[in-house]
N, C-alpha and C positions, 0 to 999 in steps of 0.2 A: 624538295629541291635537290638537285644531284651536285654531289660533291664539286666542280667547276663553276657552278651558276652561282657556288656559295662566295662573300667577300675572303680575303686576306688580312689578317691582321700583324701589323710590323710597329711593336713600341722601341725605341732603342733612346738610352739616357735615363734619365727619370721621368718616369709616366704612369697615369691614372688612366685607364679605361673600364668602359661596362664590358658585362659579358655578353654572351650569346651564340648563334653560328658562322664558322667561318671555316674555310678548308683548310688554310695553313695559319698556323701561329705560330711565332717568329719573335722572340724576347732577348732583346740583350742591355744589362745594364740591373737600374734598382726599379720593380713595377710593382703597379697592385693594378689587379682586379676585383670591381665589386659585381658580384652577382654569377649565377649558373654560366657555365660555357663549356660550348662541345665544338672539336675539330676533327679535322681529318689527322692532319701531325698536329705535332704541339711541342715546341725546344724552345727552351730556356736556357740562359747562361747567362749565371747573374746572380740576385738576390729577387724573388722573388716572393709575394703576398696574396693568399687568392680566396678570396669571399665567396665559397658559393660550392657550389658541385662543378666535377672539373670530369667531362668524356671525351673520349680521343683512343682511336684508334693504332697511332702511332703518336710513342710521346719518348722525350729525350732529355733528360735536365741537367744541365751540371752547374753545380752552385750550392746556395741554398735555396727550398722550398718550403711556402709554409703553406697549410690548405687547412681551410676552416669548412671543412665540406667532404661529400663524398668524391673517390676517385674509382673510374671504368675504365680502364684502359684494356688496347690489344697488346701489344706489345709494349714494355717499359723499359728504361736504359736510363739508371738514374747512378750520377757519378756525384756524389758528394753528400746534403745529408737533404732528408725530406720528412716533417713533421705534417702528420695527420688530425684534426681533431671526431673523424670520421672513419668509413671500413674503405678497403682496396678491392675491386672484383678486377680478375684482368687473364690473360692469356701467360704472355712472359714476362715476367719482373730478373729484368740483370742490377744486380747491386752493386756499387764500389762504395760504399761509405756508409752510412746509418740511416735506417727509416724505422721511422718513430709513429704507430700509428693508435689512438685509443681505443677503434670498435676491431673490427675484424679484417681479416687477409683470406682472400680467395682468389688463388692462383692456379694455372696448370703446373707451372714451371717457378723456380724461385733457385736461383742459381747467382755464385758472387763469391763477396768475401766485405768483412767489416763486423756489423752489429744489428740487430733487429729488437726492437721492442713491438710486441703485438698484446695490445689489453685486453681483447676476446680470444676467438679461437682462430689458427693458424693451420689452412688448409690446400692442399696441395696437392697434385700427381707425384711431382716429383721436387726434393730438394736436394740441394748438394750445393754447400755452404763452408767456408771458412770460418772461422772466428778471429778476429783483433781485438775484443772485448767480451763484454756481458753483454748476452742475448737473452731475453725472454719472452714469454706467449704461455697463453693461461693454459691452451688445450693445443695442441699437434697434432691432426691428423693429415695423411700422408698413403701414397701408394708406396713411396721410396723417396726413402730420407738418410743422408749423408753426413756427417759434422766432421768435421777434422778444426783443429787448432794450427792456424798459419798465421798466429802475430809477428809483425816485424819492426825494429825499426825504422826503416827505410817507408813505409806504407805510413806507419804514424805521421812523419814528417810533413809525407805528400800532403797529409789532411789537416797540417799544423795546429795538432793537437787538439781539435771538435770534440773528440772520442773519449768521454771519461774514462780514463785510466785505474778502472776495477778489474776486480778478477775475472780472467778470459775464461768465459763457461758458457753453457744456456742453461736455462731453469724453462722448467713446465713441470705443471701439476702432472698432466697424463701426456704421454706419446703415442700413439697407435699409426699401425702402418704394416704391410707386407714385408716391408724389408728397411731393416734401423739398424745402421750402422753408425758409432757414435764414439766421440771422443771427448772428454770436459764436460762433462751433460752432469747435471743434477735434475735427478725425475723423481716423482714419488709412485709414480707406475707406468711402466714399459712394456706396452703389449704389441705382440705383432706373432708373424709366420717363422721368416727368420730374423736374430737377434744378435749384431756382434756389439759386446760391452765394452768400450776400449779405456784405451788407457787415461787417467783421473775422471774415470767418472763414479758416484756415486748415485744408486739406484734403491728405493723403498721397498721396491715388488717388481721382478720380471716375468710373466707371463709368455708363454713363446708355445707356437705349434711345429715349428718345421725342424729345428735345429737352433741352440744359443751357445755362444763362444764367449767367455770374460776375463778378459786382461788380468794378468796378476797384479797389475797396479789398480783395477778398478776393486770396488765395495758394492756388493750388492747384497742384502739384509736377506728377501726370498728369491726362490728358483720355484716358478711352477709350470709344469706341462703341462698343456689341454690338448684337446684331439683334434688332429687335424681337420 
């Protein structure tokens, strides 16, 4: 059936519906849905509850999100926080706030600022990420990976206080990627091409082919070159 011929779905207030196909979903207020559903867009703003597997080529949330399911997205735009009990496969994921997911992350793009929890592996073309808290993900891989430290208090406010208030770092077992530049990062191995270690991060083992730079505030235990 072609995207047009498909229905519309529009909850606003508090509402219960099934899932399924539709082109536009359109949520405003406190919903749940029970069961799978794929759309063409998909915006929420609100609180929202979702039983099932959630596809959508365009999707937009601000609020909270809870999804008991997997999520496919093409493009993502999520402004607030969104708890996973499932993985993320998708094109672009833009972050403002926290996503929380227990299986895995497969992204081209992962680009924001906030916090991330990822319970498997965490993978990527490209990141370049902020931190306002503790981030973590078991395994990082990456074409090109970014961290920088831009907590505020002006940004906490916005989110009135969602964001548990620990130490602003990321933690992963392993990082691997062409090019890892990183700030606040605790790893217990850091491998890539080139490597810049910046400033508070502490490092197990860096592994590097191209060239590695480390902050004089960063720790790192080993330095080893391999061949290009």
């Amino acid at each position: 059936m072609e995207k047009n011929e498909l229905p519309d779905l529009q909850m606003d207030g508090v509402n219960t519906a099934a899932g399924g196909k539709y082109n536009k979903v359109n949520i405003n207020g406190v919903s749940k849905i029970n069961g799978a559903l794929s759309a063409h867009t998909y915006k929420c703003d609100g609180v929202m509850k979702m039983n099932g597997d959630l596809t959508a080529e365009e999707m937009e949330i601000n609020g909270n999100f809870r999804l008991k399911g997997n999520l496919q997205a093409g493009v993502m735009k999520l402004n607030g926080v969104m708890t996973g009990d499932g993985s993320l496969r998708g094109e672009r994921c833009e972050l403002d706030g926290m996503l929380k997911l227990m299986g895995n992350c497969e992204v081209e793009e992962l680009i924001g600022e906030g916090v991330f929890t990822v319970g498997g592996l965490l993978s990527a073309g490209r990141i370049e990420f902020g931190l306002h808290g503790l981030a973590e993900a078991g395994e990082i891989g990456v074409e090109s990976l970014i961290i920088r430290k831009t907590g505020s208090a002006a940004w906490g406010r916005l989110l009135g206080g969602i964001i548990p208030k620990f130490k602003l770092e990321l933690r992963a077992k392993l990082i691997e990627g062409d090019y890892i530049d990183l700030e606040y990062t605790t790893a217990d191995v850091v491998r890539g091409g080139t490597v810049i270690i910046g400033e508070g991060c502490s490092i197990g083992r860096v592994e590097y082919r191209t060239g590695l730079t480390v902050h004089p505030g960063a720790r790192v235990e080993k330095e080893e070159k391999n061949g290009a």
